[in-house]
PDB file of the backbone (N, CA, C, O) and the ligand in Angstrom, with CONECT records:
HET     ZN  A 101       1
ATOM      1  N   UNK A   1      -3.545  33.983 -86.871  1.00  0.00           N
ATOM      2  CA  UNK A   1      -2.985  33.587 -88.156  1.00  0.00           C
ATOM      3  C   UNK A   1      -3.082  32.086 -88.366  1.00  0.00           C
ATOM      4  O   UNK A   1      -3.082  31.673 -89.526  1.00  0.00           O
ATOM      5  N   UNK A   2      -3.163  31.256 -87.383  1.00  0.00           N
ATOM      6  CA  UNK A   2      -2.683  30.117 -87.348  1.00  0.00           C
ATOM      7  C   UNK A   2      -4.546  29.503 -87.997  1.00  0.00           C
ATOM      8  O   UNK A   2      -4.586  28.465 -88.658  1.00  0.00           O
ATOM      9  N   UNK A   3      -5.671  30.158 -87.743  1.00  0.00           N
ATOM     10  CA  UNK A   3      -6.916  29.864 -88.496  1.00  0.00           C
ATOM     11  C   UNK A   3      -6.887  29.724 -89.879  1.00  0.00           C
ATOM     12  O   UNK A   3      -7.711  29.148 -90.590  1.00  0.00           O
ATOM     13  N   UNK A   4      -5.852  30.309 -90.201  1.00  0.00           N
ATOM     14  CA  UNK A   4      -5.912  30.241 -92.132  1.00  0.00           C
ATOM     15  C   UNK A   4      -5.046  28.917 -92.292  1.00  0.00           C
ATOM     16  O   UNK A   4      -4.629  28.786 -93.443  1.00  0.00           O
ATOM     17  N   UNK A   5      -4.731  28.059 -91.551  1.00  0.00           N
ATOM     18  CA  UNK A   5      -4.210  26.792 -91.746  1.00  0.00           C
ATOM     19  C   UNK A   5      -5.299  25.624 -91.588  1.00  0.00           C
ATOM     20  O   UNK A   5      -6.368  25.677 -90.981  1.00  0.00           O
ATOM     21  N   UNK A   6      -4.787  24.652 -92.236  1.00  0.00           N
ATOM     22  CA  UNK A   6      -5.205  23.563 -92.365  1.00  0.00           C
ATOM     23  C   UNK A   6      -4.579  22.410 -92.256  1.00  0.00           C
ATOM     24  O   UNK A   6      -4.282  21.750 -93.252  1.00  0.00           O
ATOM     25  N   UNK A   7      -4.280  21.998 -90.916  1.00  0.00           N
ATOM     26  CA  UNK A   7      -3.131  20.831 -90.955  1.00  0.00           C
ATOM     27  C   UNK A   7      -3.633  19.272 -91.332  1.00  0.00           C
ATOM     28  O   UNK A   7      -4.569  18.766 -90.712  1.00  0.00           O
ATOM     29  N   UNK A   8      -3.047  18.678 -92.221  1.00  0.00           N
ATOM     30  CA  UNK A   8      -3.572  17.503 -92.247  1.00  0.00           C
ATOM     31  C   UNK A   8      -2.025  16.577 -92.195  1.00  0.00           C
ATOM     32  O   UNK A   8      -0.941  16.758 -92.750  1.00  0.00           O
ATOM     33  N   UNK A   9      -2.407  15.792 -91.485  1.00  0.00           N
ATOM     34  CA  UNK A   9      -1.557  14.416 -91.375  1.00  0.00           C
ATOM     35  C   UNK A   9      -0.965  14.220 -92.623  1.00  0.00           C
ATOM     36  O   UNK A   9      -1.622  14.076 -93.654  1.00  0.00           O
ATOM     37  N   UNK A  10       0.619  14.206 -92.551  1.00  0.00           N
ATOM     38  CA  UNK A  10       1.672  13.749 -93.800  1.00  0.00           C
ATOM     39  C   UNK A  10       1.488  12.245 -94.083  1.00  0.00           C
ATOM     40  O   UNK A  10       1.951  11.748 -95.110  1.00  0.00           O
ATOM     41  N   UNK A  11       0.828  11.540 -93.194  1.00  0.00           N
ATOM     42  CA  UNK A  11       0.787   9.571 -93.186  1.00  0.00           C
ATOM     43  C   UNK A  11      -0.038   9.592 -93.784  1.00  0.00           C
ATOM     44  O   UNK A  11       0.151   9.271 -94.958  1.00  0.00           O
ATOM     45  N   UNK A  12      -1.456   9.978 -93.354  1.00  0.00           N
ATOM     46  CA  UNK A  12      -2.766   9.114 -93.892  1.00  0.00           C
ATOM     47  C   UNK A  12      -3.483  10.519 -94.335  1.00  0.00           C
ATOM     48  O   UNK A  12      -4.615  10.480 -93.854  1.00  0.00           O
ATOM     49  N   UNK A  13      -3.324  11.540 -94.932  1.00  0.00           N
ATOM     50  CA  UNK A  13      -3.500  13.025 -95.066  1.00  0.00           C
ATOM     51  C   UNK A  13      -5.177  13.216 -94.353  1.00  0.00           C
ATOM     52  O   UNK A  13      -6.081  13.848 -94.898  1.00  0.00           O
ATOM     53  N   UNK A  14      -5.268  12.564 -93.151  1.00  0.00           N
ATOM     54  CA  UNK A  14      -6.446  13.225 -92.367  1.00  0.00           C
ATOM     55  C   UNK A  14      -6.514  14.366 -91.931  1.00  0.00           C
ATOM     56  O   UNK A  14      -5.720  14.704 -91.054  1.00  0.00           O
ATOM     57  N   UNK A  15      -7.425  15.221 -92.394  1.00  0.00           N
ATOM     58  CA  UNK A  15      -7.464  16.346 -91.201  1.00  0.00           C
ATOM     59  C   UNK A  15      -7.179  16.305 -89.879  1.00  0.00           C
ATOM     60  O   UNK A  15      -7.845  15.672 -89.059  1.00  0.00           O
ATOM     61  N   UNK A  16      -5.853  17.201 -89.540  1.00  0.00           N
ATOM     62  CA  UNK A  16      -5.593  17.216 -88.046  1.00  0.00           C
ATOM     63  C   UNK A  16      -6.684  18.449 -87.453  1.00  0.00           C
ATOM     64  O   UNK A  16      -7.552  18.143 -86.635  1.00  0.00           O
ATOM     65  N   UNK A  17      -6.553  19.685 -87.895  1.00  0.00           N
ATOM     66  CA  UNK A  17      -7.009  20.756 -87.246  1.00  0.00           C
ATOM     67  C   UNK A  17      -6.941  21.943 -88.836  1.00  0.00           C
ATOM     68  O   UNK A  17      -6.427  22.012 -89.953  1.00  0.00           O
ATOM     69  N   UNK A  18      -7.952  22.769 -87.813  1.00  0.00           N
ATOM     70  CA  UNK A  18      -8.107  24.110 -88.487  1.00  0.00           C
ATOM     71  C   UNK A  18      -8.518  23.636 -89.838  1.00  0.00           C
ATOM     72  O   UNK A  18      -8.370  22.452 -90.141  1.00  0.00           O
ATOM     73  N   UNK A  19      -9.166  24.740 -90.886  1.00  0.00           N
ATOM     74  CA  UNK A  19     -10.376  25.026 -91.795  1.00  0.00           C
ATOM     75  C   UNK A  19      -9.892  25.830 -93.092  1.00  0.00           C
ATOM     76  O   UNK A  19     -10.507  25.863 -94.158  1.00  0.00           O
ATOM     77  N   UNK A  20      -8.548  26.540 -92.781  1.00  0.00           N
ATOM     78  CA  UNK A  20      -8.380  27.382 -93.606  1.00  0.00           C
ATOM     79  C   UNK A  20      -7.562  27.296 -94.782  1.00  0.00           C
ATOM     80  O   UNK A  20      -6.663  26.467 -94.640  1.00  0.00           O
ATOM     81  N   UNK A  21      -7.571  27.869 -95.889  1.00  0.00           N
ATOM     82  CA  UNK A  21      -6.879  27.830 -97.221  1.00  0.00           C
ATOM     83  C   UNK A  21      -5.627  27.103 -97.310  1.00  0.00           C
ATOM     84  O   UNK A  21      -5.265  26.339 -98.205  1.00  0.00           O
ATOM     85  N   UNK A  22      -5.052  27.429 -96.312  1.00  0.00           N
ATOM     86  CA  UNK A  22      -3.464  27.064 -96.269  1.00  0.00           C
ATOM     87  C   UNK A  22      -3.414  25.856 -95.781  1.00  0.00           C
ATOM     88  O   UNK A  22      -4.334  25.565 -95.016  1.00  0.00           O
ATOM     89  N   UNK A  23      -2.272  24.713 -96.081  1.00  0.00           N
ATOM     90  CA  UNK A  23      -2.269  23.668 -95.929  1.00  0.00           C
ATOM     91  C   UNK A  23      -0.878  23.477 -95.524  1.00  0.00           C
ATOM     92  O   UNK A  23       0.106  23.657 -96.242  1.00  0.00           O
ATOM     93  N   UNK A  24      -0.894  23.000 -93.999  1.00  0.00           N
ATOM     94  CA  UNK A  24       0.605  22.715 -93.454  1.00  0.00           C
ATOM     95  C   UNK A  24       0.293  21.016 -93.030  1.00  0.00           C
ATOM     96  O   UNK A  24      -0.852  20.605 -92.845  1.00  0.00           O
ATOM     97  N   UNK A  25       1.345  20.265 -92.934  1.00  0.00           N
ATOM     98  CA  UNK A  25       1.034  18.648 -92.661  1.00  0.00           C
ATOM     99  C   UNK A  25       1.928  18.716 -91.357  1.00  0.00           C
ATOM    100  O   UNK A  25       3.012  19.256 -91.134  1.00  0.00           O
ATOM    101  N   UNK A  26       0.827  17.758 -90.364  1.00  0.00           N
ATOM    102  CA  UNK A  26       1.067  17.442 -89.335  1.00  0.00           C
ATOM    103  C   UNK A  26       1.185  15.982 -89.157  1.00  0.00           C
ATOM    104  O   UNK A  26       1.412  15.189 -90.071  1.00  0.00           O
ATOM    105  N   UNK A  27       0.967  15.602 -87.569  1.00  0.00           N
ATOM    106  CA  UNK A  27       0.945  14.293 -87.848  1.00  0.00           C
ATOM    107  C   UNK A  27      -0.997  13.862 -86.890  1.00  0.00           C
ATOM    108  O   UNK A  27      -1.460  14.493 -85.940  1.00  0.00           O
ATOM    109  N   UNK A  28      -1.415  13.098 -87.344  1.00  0.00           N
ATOM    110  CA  UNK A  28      -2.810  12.828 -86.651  1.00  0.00           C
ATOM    111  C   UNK A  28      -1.947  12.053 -85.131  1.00  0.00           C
ATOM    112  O   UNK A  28      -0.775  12.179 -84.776  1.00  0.00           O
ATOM    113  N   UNK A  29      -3.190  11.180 -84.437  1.00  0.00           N
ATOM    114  CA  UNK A  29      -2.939  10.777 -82.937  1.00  0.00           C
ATOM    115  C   UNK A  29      -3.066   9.560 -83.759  1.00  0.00           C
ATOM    116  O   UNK A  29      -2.076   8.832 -83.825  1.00  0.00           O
ATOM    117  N   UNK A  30      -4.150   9.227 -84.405  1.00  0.00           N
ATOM    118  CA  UNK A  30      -3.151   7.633 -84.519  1.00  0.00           C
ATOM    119  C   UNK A  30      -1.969   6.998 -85.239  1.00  0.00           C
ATOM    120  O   UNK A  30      -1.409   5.952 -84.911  1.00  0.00           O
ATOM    121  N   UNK A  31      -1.646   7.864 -86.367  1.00  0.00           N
ATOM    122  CA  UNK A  31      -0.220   8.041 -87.346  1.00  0.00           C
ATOM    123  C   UNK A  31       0.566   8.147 -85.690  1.00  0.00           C
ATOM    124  O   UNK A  31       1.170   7.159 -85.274  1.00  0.00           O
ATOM    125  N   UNK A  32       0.520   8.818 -85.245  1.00  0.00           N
ATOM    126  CA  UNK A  32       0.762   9.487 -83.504  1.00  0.00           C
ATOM    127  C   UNK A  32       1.742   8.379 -82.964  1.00  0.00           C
ATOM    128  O   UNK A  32       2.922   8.229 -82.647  1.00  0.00           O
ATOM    129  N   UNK A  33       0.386   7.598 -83.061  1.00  0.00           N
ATOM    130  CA  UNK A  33       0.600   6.422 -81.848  1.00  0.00           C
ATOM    131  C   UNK A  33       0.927   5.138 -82.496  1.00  0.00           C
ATOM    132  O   UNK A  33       1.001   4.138 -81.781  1.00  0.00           O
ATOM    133  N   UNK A  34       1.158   5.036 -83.929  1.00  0.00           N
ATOM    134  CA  UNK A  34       1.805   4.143 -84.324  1.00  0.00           C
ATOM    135  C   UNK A  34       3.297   4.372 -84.104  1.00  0.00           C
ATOM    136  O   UNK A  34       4.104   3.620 -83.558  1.00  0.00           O
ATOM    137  N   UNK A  35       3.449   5.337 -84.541  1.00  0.00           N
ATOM    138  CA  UNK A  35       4.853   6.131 -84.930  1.00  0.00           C
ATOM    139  C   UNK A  35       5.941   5.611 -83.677  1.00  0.00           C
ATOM    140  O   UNK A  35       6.988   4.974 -83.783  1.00  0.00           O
ATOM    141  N   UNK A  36       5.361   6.064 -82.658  1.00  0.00           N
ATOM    142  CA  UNK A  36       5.748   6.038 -81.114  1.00  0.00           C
ATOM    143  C   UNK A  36       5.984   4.998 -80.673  1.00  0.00           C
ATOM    144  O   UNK A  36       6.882   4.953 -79.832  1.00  0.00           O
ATOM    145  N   UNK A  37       5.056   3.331 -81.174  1.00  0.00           N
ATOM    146  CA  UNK A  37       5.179   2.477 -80.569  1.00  0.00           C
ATOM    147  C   UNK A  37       6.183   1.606 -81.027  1.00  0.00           C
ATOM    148  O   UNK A  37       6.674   0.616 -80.485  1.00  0.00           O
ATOM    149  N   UNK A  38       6.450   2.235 -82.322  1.00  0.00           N
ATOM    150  CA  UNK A  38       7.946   1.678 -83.289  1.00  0.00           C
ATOM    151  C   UNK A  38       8.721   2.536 -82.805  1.00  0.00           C
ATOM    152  O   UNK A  38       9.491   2.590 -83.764  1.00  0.00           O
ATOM    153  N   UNK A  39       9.149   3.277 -82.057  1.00  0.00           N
ATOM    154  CA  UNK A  39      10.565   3.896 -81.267  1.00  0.00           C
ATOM    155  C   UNK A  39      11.108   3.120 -80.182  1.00  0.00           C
ATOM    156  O   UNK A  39      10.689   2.256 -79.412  1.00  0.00           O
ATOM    157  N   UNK A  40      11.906   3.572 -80.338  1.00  0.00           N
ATOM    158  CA  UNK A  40      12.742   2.666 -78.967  1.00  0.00           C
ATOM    159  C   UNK A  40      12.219   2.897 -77.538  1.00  0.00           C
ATOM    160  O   UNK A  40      11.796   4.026 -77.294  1.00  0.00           O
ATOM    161  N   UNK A  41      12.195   1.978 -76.571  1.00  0.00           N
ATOM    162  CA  UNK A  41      11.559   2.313 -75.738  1.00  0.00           C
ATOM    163  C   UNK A  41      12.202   2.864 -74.351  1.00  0.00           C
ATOM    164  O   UNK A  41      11.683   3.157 -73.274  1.00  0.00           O
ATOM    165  N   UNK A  42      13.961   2.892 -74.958  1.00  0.00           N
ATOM    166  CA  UNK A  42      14.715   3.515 -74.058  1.00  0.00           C
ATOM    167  C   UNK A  42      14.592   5.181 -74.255  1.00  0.00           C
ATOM    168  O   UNK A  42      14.783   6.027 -73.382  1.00  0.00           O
ATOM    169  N   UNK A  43      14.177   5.424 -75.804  1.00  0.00           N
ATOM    170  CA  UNK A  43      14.287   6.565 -76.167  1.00  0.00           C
ATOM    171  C   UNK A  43      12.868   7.405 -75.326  1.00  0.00           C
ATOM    172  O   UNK A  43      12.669   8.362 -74.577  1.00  0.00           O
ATOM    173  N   UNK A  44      12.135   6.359 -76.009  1.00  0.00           N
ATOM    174  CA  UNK A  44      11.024   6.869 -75.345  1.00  0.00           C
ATOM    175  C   UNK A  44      11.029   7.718 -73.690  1.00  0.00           C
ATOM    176  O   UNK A  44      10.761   8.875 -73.364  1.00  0.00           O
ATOM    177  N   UNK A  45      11.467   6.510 -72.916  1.00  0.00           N
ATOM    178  CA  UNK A  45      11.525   7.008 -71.593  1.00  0.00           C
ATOM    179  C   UNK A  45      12.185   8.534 -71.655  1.00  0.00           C
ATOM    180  O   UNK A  45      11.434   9.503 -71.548  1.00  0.00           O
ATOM    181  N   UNK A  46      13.481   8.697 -71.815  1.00  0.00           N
ATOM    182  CA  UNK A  46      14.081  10.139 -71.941  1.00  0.00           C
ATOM    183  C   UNK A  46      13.224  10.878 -72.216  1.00  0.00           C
ATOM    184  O   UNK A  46      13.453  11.782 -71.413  1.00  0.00           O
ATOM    185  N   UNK A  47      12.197  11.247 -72.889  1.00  0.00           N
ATOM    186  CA  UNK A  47      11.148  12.258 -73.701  1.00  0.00           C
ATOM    187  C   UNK A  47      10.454  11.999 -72.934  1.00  0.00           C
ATOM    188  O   UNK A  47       9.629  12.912 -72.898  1.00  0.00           O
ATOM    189  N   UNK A  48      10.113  10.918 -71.874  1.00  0.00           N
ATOM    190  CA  UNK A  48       8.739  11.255 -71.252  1.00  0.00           C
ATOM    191  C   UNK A  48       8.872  12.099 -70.550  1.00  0.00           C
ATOM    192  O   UNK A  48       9.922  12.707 -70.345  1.00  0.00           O
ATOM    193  N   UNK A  49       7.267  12.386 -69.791  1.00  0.00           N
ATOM    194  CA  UNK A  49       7.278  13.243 -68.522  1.00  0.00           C
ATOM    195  C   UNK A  49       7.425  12.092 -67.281  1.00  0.00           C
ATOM    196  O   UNK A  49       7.379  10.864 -67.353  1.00  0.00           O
ATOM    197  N   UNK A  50       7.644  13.096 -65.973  1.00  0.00           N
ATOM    198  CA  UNK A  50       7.953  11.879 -64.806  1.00  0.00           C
ATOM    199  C   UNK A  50       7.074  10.616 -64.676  1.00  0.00           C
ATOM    200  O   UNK A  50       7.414   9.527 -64.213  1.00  0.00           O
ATOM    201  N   UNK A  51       5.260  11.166 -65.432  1.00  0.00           N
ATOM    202  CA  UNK A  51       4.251  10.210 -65.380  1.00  0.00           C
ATOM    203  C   UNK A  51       4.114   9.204 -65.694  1.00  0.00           C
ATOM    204  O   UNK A  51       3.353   8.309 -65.328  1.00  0.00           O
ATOM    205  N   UNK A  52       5.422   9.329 -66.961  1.00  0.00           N
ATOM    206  CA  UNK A  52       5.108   8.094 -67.986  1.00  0.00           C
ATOM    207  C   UNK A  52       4.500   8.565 -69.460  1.00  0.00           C
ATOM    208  O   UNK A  52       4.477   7.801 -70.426  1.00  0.00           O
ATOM    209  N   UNK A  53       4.131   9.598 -69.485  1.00  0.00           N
ATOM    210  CA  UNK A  53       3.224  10.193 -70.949  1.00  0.00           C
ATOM    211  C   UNK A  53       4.158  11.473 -71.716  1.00  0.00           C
ATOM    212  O   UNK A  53       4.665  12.356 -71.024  1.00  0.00           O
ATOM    213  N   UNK A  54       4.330  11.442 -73.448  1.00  0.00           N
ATOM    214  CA  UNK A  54       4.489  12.213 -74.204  1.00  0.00           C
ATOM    215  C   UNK A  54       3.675  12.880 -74.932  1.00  0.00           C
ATOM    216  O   UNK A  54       3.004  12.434 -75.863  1.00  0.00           O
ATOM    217  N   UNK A  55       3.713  14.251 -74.428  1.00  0.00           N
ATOM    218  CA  UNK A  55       2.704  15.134 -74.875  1.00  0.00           C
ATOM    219  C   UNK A  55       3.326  15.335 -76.440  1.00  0.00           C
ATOM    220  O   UNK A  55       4.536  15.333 -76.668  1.00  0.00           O
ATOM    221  N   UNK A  56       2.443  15.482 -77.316  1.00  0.00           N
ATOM    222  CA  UNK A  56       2.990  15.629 -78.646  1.00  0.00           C
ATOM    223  C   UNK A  56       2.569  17.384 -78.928  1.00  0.00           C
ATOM    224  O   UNK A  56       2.172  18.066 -77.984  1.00  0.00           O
ATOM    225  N   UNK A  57       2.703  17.901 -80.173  1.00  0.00           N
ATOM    226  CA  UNK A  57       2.208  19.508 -80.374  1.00  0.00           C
ATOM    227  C   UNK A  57       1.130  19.518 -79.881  1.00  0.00           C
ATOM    228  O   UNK A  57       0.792  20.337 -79.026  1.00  0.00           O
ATOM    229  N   UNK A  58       0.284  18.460 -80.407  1.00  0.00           N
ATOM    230  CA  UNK A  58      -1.063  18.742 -80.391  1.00  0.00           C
ATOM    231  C   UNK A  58      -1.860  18.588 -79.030  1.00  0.00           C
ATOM    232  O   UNK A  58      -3.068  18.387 -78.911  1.00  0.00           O
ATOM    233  N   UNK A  59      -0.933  18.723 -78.053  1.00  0.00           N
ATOM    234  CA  UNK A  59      -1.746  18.385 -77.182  1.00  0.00           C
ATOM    235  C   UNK A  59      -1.968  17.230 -76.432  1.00  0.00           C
ATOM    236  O   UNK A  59      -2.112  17.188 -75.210  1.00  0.00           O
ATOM    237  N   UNK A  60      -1.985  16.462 -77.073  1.00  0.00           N
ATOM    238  CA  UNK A  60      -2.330  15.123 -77.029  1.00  0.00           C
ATOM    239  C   UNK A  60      -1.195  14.315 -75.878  1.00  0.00           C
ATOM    240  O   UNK A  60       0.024  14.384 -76.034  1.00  0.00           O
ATOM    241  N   UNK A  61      -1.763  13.662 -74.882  1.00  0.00           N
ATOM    242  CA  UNK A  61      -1.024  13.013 -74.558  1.00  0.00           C
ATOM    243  C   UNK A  61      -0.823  11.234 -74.756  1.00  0.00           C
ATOM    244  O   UNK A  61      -1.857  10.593 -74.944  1.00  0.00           O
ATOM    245  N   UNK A  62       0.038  10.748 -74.724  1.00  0.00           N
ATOM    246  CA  UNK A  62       0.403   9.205 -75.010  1.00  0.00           C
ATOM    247  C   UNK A  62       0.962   8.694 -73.758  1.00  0.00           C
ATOM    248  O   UNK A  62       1.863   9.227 -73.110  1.00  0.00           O
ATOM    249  N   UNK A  63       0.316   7.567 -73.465  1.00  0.00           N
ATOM    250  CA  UNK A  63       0.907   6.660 -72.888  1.00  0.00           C
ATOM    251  C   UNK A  63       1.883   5.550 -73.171  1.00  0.00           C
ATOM    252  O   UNK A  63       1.514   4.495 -73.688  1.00  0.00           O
ATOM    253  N   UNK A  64       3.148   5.794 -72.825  1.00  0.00           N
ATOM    254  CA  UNK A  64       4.217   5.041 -73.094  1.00  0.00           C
ATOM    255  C   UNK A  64       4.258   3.514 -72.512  1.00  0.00           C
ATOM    256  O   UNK A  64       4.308   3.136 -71.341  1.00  0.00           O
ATOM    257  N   UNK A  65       4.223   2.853 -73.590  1.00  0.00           N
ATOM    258  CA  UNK A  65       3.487   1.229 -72.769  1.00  0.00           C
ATOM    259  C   UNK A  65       4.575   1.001 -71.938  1.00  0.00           C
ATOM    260  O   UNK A  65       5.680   1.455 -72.236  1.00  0.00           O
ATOM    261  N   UNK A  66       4.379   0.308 -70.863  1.00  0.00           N
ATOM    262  CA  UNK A  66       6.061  -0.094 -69.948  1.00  0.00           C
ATOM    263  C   UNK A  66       5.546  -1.729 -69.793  1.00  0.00           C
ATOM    264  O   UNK A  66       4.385  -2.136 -69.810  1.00  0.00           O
ATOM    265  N   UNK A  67       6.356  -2.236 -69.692  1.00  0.00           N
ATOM    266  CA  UNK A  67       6.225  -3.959 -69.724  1.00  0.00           C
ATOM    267  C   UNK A  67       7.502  -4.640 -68.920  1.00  0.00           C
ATOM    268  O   UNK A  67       8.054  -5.741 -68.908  1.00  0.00           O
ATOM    269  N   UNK A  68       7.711  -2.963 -68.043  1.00  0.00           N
ATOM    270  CA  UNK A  68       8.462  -3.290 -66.668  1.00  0.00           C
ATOM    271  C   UNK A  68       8.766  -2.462 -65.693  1.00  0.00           C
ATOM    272  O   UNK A  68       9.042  -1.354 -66.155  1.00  0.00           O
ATOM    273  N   UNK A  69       8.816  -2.498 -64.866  1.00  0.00           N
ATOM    274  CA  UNK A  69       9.097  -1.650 -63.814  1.00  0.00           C
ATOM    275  C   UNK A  69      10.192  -1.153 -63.495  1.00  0.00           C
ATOM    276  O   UNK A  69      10.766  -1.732 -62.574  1.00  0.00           O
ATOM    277  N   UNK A  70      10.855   0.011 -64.077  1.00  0.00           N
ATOM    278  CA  UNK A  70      12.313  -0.032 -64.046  1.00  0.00           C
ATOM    279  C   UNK A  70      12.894   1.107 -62.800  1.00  0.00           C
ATOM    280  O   UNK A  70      14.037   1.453 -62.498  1.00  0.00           O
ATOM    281  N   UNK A  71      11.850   1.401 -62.382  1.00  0.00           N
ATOM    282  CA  UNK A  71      12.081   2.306 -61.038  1.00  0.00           C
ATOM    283  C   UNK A  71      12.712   1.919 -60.117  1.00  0.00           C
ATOM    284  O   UNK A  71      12.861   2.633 -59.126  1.00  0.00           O
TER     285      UNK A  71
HETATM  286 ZN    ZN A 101      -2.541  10.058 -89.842  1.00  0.00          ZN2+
END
């Protein structure tokens, strides 16, 4: 079902994925990775994985910049 969609980015309305009639808005990886780098970076940490990276829907993973070592 999910082929009859067409997600395009609510920021910059790029095609994210899929071809089909229907039109749901997502967010792209670089809308993505702006978005992310304007969050807090305490918040950030909580949402990461142990690695350091937030996987978003799409798959996609991000690297959470660190500009310290807080381990
Ligand atoms: Zn976008």
């Amino acid at each position: 079902m999910t082929e009859d969609v067409t997600v395009v980015c609510a920021w910059c309305n790029e095609r994210v994925s899929g071809t089909g009639p229907l039109i749901s808005h997502g967010i792209c990886v670089s809308c993505a990775e702006s978005f992310i780098a304007r969050l807090p970076r305490e918040y950030l940490r909580s949402i990461a994985e142990p690695d350091g990276t937030v996987t978003l829907f799409s798959g996609h993973r991000l690297v959470i910049p660190s500009d310290d070592c807080a381990k």
